[in-house]
C-alpha positions, 0 to 999 in steps of 0.5 A: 903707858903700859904699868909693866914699863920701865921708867927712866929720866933723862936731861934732854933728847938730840936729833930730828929723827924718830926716835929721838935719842935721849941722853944724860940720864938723871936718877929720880931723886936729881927730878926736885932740882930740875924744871925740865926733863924726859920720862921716858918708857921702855920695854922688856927689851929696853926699847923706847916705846915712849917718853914725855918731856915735862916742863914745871910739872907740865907735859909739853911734849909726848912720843909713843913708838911702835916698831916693826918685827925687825926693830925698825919704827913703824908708828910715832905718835906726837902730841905736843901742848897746844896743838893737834896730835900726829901719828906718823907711819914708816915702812919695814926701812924706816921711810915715812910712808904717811902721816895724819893729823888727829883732830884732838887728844884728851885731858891726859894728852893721849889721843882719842 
């Protein structure tokens, strides 16, 4: 994630659209008495742009986003443990347009 992000913590997310809706938002200092949470990234804008669902100090789960000028998704990048990642595109309305299954990801989860 870019250094300039902003970074916050959360309990969970809700829904099955992109992008997810994170919710009960936790400081850093609560972080020590959870197995699992959210860190989630975002913008200057306070967009999401991405989040990584830890689970006993382990990513599991990795979003990234890009949006379109008018603010609506236009890339989601899925990267979940043990599998292949995805990238998922949508037009300037928010339909899925396409989506790719990339062969493999990194050490780090990041796709390459």
């Amino acid at each position: 994630m870019d250094s300039a992000a902003e970074c916050r913590y959360f309990v969970s997310y809700t829904g099955v659209k992109l992008p997810f809706n994170l919710v009960n938002a936790i400081s850093v200092e609560a972080l020590s008495n959870r197995n699992t949470f959210i860190r989630a990234y975002f913008n200057d804008a306070r967009v999401l742009t991405g989040f990584d669902k830890v689970v006993y100090g382990e990513i599991e789960l990795s979003h990234r986003y890009e949006y379109h000028r008018n603010g609506v998704l236009r890339r989601a990048e899925i990267v979940m443990h043990d599998e292949n990642p995805a990238v998922v595109f949508f037009d300037e309305a928010g339909v899925q347009v396409a989506q790719e299954v990339l062969s493999h990801a990194n050490d780090n989860g990041a796709v390459a």
